[in-house]
Every structure is written in C-alpha cells, then in structure tokens.
KEKOL-114816 format. One record per residue (C-alpha): residue in three letters; x, y, z. Coordinates in Angstrom, 1 decimal. Layout:
% KEKOL-114816
+------+--------+--------+--------+
! resn !     px !     py !     pz !
+------+--------+--------+--------+
!  Ala !      X !      Y !      Z !
...
+------+--------+--------+--------+
This chain:
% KEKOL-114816
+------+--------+--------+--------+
! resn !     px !     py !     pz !
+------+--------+--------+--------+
!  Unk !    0.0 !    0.0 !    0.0 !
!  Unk !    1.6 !    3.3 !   -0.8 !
!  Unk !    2.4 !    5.7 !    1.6 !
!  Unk !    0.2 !    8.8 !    2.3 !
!  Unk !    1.7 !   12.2 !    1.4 !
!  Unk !    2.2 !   14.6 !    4.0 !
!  Unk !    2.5 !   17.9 !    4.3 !
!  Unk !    5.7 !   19.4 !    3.2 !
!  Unk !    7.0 !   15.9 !    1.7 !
!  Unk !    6.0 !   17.7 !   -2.0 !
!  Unk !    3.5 !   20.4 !   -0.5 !
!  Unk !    4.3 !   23.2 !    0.9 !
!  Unk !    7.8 !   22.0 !    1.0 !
!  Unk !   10.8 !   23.1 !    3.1 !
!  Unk !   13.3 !   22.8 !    0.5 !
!  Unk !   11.2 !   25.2 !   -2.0 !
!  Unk !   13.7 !   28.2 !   -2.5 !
!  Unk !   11.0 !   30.9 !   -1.5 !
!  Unk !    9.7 !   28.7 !    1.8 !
!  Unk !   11.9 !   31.0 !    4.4 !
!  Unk !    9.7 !   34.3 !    3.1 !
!  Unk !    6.7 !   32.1 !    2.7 !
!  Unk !    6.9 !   31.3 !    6.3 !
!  Unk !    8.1 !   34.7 !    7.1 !
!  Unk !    4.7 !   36.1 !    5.7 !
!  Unk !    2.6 !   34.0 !    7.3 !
!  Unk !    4.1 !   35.0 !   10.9 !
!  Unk !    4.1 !   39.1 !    9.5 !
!  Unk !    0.3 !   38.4 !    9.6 !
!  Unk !   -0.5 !   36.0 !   12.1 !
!  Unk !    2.3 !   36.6 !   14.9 !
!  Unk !    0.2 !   39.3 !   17.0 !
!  Unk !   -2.6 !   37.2 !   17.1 !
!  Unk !   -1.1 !   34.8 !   18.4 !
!  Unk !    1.1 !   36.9 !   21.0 !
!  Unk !   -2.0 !   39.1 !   22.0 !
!  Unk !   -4.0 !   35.6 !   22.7 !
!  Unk !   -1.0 !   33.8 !   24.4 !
!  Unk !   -0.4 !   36.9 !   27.6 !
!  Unk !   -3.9 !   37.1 !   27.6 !
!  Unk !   -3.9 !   33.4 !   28.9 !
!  Unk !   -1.4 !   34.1 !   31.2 !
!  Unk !    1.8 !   33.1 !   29.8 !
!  Unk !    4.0 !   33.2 !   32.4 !
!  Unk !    7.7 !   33.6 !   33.0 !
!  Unk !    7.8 !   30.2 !   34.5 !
!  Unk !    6.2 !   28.1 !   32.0 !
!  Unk !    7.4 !   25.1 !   30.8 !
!  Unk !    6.9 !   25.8 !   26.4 !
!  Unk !    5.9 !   23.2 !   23.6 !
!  Unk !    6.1 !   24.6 !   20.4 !
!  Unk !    4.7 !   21.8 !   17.8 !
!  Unk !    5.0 !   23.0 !   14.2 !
!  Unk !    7.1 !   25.3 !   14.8 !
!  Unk !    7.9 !   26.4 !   11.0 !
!  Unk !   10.0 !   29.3 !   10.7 !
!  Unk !   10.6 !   29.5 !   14.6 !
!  Unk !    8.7 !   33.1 !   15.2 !
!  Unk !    6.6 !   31.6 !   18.5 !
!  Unk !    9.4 !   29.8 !   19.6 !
!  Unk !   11.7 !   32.6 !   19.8 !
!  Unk !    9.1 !   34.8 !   21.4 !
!  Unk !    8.2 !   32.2 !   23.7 !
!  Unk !   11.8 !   31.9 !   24.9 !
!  Unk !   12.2 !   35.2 !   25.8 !
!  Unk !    9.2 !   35.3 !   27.8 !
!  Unk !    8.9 !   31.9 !   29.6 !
!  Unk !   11.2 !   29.4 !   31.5 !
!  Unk !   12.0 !   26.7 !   28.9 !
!  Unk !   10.8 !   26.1 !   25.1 !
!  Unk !   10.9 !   22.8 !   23.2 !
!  Unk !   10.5 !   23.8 !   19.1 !
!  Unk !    9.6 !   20.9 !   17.0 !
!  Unk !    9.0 !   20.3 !   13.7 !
!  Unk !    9.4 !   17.6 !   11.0 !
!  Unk !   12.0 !   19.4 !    9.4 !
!  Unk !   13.9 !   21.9 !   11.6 !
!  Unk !   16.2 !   23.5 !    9.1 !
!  Unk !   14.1 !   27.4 !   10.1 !
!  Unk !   15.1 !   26.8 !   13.0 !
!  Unk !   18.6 !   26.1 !   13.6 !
!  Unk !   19.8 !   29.6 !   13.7 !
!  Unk !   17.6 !   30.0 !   16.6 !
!  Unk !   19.8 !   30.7 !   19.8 !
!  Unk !   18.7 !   31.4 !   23.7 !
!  Unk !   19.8 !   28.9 !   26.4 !
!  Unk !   16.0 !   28.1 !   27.1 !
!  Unk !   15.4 !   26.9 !   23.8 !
!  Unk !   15.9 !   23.6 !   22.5 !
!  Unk !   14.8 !   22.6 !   18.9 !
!  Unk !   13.5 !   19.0 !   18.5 !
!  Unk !   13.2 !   16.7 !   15.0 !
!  Unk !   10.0 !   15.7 !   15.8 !
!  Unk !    6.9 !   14.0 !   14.4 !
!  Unk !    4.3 !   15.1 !   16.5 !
!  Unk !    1.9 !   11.9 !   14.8 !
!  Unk !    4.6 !    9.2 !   16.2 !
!  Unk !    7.5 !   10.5 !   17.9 !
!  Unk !    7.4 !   10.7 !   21.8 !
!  Unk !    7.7 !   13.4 !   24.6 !
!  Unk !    7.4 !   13.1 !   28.1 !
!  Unk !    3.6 !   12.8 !   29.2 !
!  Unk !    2.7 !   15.5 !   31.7 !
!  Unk !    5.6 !   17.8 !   30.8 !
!  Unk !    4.7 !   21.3 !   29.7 !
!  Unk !    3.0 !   24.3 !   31.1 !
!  Unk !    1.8 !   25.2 !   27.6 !
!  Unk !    1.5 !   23.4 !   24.7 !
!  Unk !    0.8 !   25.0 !   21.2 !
!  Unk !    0.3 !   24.4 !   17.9 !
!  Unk !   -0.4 !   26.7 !   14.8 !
!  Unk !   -1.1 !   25.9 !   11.3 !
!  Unk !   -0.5 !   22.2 !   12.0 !
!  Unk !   -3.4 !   19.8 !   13.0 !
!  Unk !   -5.8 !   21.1 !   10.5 !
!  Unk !   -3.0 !   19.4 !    8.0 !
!  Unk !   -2.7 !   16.0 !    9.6 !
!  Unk !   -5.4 !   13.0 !    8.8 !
!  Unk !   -4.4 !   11.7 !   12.5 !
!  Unk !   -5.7 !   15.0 !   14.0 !
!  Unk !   -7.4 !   13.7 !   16.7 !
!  Unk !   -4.5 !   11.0 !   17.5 !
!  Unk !   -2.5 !   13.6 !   18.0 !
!  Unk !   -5.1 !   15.7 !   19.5 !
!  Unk !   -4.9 !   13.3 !   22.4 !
!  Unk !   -1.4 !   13.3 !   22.2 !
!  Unk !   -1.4 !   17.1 !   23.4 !
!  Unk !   -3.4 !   16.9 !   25.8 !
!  Unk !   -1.1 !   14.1 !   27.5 !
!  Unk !    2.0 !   16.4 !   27.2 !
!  Unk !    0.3 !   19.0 !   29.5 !
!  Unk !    1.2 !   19.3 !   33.3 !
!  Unk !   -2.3 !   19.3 !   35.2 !
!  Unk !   -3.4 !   22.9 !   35.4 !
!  Unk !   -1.3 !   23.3 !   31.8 !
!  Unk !   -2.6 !   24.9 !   29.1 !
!  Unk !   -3.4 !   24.0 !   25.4 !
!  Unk !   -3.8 !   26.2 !   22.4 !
!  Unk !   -4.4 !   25.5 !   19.2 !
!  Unk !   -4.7 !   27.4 !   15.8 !
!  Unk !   -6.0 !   26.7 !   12.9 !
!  Unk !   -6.4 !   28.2 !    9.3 !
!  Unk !  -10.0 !   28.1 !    8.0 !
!  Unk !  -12.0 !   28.3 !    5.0 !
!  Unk !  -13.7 !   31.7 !    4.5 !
!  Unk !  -16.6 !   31.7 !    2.0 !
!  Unk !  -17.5 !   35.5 !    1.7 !
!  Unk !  -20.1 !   37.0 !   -0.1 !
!  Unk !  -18.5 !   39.2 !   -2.7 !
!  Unk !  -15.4 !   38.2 !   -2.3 !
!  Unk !  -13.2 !   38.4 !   -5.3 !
!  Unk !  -14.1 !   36.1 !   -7.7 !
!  Unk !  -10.6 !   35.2 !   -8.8 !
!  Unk !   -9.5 !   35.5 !   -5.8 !
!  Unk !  -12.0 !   33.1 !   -4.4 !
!  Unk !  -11.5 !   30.5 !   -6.9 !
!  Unk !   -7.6 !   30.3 !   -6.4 !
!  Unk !   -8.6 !   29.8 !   -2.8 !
!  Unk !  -11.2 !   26.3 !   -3.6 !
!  Unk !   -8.2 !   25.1 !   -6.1 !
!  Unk !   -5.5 !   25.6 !   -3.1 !
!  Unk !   -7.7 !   24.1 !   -0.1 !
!  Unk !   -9.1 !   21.4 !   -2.5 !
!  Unk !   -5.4 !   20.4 !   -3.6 !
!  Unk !   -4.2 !   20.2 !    0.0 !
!  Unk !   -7.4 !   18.4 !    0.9 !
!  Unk !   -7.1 !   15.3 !   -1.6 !
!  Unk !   -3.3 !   15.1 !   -1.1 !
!  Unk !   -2.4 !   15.2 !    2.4 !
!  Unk !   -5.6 !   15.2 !    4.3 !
!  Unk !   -6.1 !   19.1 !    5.0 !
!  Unk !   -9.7 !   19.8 !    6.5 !
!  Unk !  -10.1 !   23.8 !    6.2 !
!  Unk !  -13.5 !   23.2 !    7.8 !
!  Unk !  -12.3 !   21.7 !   11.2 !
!  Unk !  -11.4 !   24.4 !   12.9 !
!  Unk !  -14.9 !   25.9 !   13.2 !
!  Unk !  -15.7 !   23.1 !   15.1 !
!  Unk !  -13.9 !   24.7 !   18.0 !
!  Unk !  -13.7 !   24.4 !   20.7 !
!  Unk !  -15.8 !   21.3 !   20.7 !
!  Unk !  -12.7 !   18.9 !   20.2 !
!  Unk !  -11.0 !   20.4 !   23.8 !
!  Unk !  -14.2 !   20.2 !   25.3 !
!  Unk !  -14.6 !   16.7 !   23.9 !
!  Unk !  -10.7 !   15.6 !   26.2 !
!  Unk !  -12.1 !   17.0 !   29.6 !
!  Unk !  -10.1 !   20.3 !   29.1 !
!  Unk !  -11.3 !   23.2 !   31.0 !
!  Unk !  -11.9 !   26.9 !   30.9 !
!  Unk !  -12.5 !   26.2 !   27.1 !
!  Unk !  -12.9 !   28.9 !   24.8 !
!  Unk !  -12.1 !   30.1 !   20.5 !
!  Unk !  -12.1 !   32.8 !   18.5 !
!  Unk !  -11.4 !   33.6 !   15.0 !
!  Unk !   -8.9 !   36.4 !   13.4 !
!  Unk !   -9.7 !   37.3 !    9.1 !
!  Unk !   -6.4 !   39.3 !    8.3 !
!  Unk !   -7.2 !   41.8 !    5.5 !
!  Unk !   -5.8 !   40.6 !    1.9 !
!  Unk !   -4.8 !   43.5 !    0.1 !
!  Unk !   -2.3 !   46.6 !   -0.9 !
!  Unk !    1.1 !   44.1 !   -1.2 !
!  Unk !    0.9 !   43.5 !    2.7 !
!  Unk !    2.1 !   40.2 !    4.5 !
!  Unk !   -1.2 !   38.4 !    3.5 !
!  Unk !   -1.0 !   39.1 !    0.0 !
!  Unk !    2.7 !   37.6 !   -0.4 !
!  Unk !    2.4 !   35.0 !    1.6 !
!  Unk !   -0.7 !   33.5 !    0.0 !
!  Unk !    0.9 !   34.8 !   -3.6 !
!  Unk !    3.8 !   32.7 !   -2.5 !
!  Unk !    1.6 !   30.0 !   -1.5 !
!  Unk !    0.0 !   29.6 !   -5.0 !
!  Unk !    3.3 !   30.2 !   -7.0 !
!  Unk !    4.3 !   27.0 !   -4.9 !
!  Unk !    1.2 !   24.6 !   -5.5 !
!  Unk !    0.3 !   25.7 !   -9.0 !
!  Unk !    2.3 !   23.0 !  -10.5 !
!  Unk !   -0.1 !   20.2 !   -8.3 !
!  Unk !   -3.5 !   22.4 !   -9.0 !
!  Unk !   -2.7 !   21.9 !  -12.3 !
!  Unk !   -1.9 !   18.4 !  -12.3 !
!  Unk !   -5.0 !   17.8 !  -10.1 !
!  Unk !   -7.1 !   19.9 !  -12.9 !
!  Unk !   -8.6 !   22.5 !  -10.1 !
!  Unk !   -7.9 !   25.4 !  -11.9 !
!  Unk !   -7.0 !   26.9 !  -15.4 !
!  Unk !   -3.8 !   28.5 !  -15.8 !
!  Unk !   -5.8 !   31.7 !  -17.0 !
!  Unk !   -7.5 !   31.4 !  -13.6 !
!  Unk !   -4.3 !   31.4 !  -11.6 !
!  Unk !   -2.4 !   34.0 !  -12.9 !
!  Unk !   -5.4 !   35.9 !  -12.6 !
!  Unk !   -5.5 !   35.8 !   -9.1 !
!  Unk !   -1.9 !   36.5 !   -8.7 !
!  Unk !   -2.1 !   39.4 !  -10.7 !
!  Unk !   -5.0 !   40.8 !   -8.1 !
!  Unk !   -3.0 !   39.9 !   -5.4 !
!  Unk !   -0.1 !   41.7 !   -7.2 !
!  Unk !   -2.1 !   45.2 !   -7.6 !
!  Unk !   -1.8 !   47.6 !   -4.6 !
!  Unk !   -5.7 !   49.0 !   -5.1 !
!  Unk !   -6.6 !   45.1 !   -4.8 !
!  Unk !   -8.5 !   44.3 !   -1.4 !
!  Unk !  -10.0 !   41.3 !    0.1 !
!  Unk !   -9.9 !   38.5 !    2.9 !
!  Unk !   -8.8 !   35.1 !    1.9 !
!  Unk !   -9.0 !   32.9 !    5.2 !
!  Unk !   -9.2 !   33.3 !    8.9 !
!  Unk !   -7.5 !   32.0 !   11.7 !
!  Unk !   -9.6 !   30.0 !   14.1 !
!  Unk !   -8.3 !   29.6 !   17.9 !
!  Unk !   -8.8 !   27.3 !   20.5 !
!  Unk !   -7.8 !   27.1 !   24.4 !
!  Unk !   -8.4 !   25.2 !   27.3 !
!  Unk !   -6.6 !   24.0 !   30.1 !
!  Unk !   -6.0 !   20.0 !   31.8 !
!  Unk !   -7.3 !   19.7 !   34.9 !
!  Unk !   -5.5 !   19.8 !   38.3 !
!  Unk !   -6.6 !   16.4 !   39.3 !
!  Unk !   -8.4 !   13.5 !   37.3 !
!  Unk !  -12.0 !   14.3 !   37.4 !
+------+--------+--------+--------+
C-alpha cells in the first residue's frame, strides 16, 4: 500500500527556494494574534513551552524570551537552527509518532499544524497528555472563508488551493470551526475560541504569503485539474495590484486547560 503524502514531503515543501519568506509572511500576519491571545492566557515567566510545528521558529523565539524553557519541534527543523537562547531547544519531531514526556509542559501549542494531519485527533490526544495538570493548550488553525462578494478570482484560487491540499495530504479547512468542541470533547477546562480574518490587500504580508503559496502549489493544482492557468495567474495578478483588497481565510483559535486532578 503506498504511503500517504504529507505535508511538506512535496506540499508546501521546506526545501522550495522561496519557503523562508513564505513562512516569514505568514508569521508578519498572524504573529500578533497569536502573542495578544498567548499573555492574555497568562503566559507566564515560568512556564514550561511546547512549540509543535514550529515552522519558521517566530513563536518559539518569542516564547523563549518570555517563559522558563521552550521545546520547538517540527518535522524538518532547518528554520530553526539559527535559533539561539539557552532556554530553547529545537527538536526533529513528528508530532503523529514520535514521543515526549507525558505530563511535561505548562503550555502546549500548535499553529497551522493539525488542521493538515489526517491523525488529527490522534494527535489531539497526544497534546493533551503532554500538559502538566493545570497546563494549558492552544491551538490554531487556518480556516476556510466563504465570503459574499469576495473576489471572484480570488476566491477560486482559494477552492483550487484548499481542495489540492485536501485530496493530497488530508487538509480539512472546515475543522477548525468546530472549536472548541474537540478540547471540550478531552475533559479540558476553561474552554474557549475565537477567530482572526487578516485583510488581503495593498502588497501587505497576507497578500505575499498567500501569492507565494499559489506560486508554490500551482504545479499540483494543475496536475490535479482545479484550476485553469488563466484562472491562476489571474488571481496572482490581483493579489499583485496595490488598489486590490480582500480576505482570503481566517484564523480560528482554540484554548483550554487539563485539569489539576483527574475528574
């Protein structure tokens, strides 16, 4: 039986020669978010740090200037290795397999990663067992946005992208507005989500990262006959104009915490 692909094997890949500012678009956009959400669930200077996914190493390297220890893993660390604080450790890690020590971390989070994984929910479970009782759990997810009067190109280059990454490696762009349902579902408490729909537009972060992201999956889109060429480049060319505005997806986040004692 052959293997499954996964994200970033041909995807979304690491070695792609424009990855590093792919990546480094997508935290321009969706760093503050993040941030903002993480001290206003009291990250603390003490905390114990899980950084799963950790991409291009942004969180991490926040984190460890803000908390007690981080652990940064990711399938393929090579953003990460020019990371350097003596509270910060980066980890070859396959969250779906690999292990790490069960009640270990203060905080455990995750962004951009399980909505990519068919074994969500393994791994789902697998989080929650890395947190310390009373340890906290956030995850983030990027979501389909279906807007009326949204860009018509712009909209169609979105189906083509979430449709390729759906029938390759498993990508469910509707999952996270099932939040927090799934937290709620492990016993976590204190439960709560929210979504974030960065503006697309004027040549900002958003607009290069998701230009970059259709640059790097128009060869599959193609293959996988989800959109004309015409259609593509017409979408890159909106994204490319500095009148052009729009919102192409949102961010959907999720918290809660484990328990103190089994209940």
């Amino acid at each position: 039986m052959a293997r499954m692909e996964r994200y970033g094997q041909r995807l979304l890949s690491p070695a792609w020669g424009e990855e590093g500012e792919r990546l480094a678009a997508m935290a321009e956009v969706s760093d503050p978010g993040t941030f903002a959400l993480l001290e206003r669930l009291g990250l603390d200077a003490s905390w114990r740090c899980l950084e799963v996914g950790a991409g291009g190493g942004t969180v991490a390297a926040w984190l460890a200037g803000r908390a007690g220890h981080v652990t940064a893993t990711d399938l393929d660390p090579r953003y990460l290795e020019g990371l350097e604080s003596p509270n910060l450790a980066v980890l070859r890690h396959d969250a779906a397999c690999d292990p790490l020590p069960e009640a270990a971390f203060d905080l455990v989070h995750a962004r951009f990663v399980l909505e990519h994984l068919r074994e969500r929910e393994d791994v789902l479970d697998r989080m929650v067992s890395w947190l310390a009782p009373g340890g906290l759990l956030v995850v983030e997810a990027f979501a389909r946005l279906p807007v009326p009067g949204q860009d018509p190109a712009l909209r169609a280059a979105m189906d083509a992208l979430m449709g390729t990454l759906a029938r390759t490696i498993g990508t469910d762009t509707d999952w996270p507005w099932t939040f927090p349902a799934p937290l709620a579902a492990r016993g976590l408490t204190g439960v709560g989500a929210e979504a974030h729909v960065p503006a697309t537009g004027g040549r900002n972060a958003s607009t290069r990262c998701w230009s970059l992201t259709l640059a790097q999956m128009r060869p599959r889109i193609l293959e996988l006959g989800l959109a004309a060429p015409e259609a593509l480049d017409e979408a890159l060319r909106a994204l490319d104009d500095p009148a052009f505005s729009g919102f192409a997806s949102a961010t959907v986040s999720c918290w809660g915490r484990r328990p103190d004692a089994p209940a």
